[in-house]
FIVOKOL-433557 format. One record per residue (C-alpha): residue number from 1; residue in three letters; x, y, z. Coordinates in pm, 1 decimal, padded with zeros to 6 digits, m for minus. Example, Ala and Ser with C-alpha at 12.3 -4.5 7.8 and 13.67 -1.06 7.14 Angstrom:
2
@pos: 1	code: ALA	xx: 01230.0	yy: m00450.0	zz: 00780.0
@pos: 2	code: SER	xx: 01367.0	yy: m00106.0	zz: 00714.0
% end
This chain:
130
@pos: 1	code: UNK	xx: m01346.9	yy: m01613.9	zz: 00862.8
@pos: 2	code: UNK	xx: m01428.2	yy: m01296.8	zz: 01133.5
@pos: 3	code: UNK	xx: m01476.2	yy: m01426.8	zz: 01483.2
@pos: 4	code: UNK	xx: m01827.4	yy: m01329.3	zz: 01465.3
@pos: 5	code: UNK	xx: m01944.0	yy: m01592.1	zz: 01160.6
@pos: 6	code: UNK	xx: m01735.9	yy: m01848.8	zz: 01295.0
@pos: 7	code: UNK	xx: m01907.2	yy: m01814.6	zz: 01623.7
@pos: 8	code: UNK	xx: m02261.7	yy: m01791.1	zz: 01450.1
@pos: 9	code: UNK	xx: m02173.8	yy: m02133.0	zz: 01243.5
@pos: 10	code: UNK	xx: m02032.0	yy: m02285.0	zz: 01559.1
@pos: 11	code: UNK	xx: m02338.2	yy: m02169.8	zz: 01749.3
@pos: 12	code: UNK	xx: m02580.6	yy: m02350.0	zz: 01507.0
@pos: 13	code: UNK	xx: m02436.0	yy: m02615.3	zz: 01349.2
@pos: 14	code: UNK	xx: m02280.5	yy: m02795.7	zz: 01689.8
@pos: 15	code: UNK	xx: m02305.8	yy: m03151.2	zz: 01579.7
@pos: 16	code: UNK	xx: m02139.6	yy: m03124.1	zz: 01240.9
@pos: 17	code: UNK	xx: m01886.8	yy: m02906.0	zz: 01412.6
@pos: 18	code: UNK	xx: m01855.4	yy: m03117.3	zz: 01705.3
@pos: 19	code: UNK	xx: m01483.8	yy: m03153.8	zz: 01609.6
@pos: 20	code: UNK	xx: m01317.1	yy: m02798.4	zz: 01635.4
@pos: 21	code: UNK	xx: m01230.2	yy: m02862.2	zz: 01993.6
@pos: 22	code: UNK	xx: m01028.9	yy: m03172.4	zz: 01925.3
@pos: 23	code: UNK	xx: m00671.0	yy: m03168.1	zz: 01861.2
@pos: 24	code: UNK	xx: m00510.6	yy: m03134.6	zz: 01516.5
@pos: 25	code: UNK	xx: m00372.0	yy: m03509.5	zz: 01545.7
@pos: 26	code: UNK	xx: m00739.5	yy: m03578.4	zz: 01522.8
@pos: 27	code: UNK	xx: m00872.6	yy: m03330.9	zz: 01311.6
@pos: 28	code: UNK	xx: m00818.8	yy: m03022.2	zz: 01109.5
@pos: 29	code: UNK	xx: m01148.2	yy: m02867.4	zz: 01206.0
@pos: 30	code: UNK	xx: m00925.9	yy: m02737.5	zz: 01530.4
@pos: 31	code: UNK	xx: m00834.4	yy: m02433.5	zz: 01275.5
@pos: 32	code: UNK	xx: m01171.5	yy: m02351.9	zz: 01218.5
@pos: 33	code: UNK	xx: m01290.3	yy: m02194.9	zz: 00861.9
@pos: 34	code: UNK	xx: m01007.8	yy: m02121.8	zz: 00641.0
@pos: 35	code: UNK	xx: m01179.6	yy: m01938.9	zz: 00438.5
@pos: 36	code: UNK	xx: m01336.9	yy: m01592.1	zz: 00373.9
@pos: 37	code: UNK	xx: m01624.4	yy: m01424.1	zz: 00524.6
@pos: 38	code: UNK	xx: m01851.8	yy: m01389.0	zz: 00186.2
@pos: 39	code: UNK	xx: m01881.4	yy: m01720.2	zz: 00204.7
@pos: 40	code: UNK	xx: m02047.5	yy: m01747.5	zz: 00490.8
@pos: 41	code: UNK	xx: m02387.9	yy: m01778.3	zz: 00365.0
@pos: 42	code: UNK	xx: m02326.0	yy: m02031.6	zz: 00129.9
@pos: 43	code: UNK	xx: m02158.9	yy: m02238.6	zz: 00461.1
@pos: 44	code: UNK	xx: m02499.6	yy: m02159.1	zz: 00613.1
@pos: 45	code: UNK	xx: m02709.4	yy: m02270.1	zz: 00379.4
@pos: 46	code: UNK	xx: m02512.4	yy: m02599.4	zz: 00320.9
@pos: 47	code: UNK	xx: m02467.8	yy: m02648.1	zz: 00710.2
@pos: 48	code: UNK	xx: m02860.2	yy: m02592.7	zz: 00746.8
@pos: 49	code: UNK	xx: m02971.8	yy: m02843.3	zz: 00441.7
@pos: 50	code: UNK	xx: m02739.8	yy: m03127.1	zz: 00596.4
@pos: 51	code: UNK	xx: m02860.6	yy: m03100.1	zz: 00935.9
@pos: 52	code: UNK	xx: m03215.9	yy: m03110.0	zz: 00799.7
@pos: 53	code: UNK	xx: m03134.9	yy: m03413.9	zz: 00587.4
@pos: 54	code: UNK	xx: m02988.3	yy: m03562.7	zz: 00894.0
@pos: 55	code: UNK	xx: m03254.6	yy: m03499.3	zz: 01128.6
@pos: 56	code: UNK	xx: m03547.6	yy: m03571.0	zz: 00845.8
@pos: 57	code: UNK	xx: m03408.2	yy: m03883.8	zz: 00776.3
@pos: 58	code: UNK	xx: m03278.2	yy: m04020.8	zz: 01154.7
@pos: 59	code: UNK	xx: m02948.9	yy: m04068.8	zz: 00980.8
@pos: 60	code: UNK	xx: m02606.9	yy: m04081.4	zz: 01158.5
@pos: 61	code: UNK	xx: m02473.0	yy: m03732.7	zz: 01237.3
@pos: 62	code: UNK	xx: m02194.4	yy: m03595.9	zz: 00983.0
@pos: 63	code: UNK	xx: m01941.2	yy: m03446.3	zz: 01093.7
@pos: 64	code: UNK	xx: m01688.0	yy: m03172.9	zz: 00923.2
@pos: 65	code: UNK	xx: m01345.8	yy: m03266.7	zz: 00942.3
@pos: 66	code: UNK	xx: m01201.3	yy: m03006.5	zz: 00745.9
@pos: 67	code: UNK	xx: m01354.0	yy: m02626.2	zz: 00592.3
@pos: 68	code: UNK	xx: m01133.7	yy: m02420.3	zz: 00372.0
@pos: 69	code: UNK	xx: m01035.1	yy: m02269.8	zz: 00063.0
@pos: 70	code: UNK	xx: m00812.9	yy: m02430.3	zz: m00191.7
@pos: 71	code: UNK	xx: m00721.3	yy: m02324.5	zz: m00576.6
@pos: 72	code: UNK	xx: m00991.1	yy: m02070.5	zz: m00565.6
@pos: 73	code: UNK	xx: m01285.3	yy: m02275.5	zz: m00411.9
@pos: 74	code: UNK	xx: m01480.2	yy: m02411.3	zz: m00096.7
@pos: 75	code: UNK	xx: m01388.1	yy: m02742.8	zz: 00049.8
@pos: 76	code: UNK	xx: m01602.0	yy: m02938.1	zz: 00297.0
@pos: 77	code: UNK	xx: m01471.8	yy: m03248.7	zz: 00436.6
@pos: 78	code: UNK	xx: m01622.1	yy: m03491.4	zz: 00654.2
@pos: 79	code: UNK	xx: m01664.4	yy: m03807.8	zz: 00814.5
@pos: 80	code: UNK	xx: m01996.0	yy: m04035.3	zz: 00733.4
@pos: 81	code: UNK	xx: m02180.1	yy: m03833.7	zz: 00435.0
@pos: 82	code: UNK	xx: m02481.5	yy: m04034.3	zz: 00195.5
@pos: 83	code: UNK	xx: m02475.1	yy: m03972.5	zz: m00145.4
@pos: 84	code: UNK	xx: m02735.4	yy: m03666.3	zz: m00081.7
@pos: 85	code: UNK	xx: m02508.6	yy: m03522.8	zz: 00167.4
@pos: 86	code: UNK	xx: m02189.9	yy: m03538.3	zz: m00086.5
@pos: 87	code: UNK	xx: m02437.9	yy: m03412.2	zz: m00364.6
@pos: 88	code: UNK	xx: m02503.6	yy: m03121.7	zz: m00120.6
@pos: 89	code: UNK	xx: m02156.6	yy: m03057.5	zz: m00039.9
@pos: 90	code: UNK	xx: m02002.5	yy: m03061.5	zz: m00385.7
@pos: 91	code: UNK	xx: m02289.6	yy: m02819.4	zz: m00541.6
@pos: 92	code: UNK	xx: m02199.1	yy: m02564.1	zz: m00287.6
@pos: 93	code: UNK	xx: m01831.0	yy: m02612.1	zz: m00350.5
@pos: 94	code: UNK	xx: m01883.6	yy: m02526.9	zz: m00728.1
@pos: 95	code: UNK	xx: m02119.1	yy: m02259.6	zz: m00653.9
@pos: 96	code: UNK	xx: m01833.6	yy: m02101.6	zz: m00480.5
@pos: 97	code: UNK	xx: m01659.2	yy: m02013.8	zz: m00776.3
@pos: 98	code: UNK	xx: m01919.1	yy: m01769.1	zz: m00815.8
@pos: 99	code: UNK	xx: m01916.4	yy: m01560.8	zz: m00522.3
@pos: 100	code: UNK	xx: m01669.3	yy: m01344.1	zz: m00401.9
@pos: 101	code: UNK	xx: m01499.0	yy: m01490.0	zz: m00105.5
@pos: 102	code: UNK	xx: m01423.8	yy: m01180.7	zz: 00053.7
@pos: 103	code: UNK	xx: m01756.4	yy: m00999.3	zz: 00037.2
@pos: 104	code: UNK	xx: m01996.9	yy: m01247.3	zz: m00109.5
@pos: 105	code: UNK	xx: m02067.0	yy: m01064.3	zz: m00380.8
@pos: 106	code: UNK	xx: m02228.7	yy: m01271.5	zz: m00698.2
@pos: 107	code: UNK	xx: m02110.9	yy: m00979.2	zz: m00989.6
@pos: 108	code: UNK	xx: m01887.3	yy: m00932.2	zz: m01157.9
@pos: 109	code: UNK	xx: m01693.7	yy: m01261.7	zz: m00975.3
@pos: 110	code: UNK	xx: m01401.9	yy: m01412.7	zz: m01108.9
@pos: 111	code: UNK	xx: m01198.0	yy: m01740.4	zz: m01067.3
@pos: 112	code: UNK	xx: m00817.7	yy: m01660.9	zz: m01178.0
@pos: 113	code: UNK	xx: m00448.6	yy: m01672.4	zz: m01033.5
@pos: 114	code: UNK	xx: m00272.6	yy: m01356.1	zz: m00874.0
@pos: 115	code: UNK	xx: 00060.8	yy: m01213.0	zz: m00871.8
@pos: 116	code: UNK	xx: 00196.5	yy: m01457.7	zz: m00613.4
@pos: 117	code: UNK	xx: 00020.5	yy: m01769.7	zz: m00778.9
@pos: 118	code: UNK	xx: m00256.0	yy: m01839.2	zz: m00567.9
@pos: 119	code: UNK	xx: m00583.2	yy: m01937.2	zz: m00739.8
@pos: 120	code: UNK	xx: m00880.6	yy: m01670.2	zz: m00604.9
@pos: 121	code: UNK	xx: m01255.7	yy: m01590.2	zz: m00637.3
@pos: 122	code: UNK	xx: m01309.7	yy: m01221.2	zz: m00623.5
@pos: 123	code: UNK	xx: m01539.5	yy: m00992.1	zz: m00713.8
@pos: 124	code: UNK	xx: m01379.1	yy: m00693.7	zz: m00949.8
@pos: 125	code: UNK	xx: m01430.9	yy: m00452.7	zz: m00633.8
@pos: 126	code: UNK	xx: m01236.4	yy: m00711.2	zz: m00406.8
@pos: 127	code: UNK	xx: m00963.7	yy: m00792.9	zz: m00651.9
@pos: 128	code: UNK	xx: m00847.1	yy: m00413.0	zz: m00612.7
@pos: 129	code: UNK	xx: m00803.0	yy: m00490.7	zz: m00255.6
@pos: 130	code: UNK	xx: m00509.5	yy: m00668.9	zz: m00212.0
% end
């Protein structure tokens, strides 16, 4: 993810990112978002409905341990989620099969291996990019 929507995420979400400055023997939120910029929005918008849930419900703060992109589709790990919070969390990561990681487009999106093996959501403009 572009220096700019890491910062924005990092900016607004500060207690469920509370980890990126901690060392990798600690956690793997030190590497930041490993994953595209289209989904960026969809981070947003899950970032923004567990902070709510948190704050709604005076609940102990959750904290992500881990954001990336594996066989094709967004993964958000953390420490001390509820049920509602892993509810939240696992609807956005299948809703990311839908939408282009690269541009965040919602047509047209596909879910299928490359040449080299790796497992990718693109859009049919994006998958021309290489």
């Amino acid at each position: 993810m572009n220096k700019q929507n890491t910062k924005a995420l990092l900016e607004t979400y500060p207690k469920i990112f509370r980890q990126h400055t901690l060392p990798m023997t600690q956690t793997a939120m030190c590497w930041l978002f490993e994953c595209g910029d289209g989904w960026y929005k969809l981070l947003d918008e899950l970032c923004d409905n567990i902070q709510n849930h948190i704050d709604k419900n005076n609940l102990a703060q959750v904290e992500a341990t881990q954001v990336k992109e594996k066989w094709g589709t967004l993964r958000f790990y953390t420490n001390g989620s509820d049920d509602y919070v892993y509810d939240l969390i696992s609807s956005a990561e299948e809703i990311s099969g839908k939408i282009c990681e690269i541009c965040g487009s919602k047509n047209n999106v596909t879910l299928e291996e490359d040449e080299h093996h790796w497992v990718r959501t693109r859009c049919n403009i994006c998958k021309k990019i290489k």
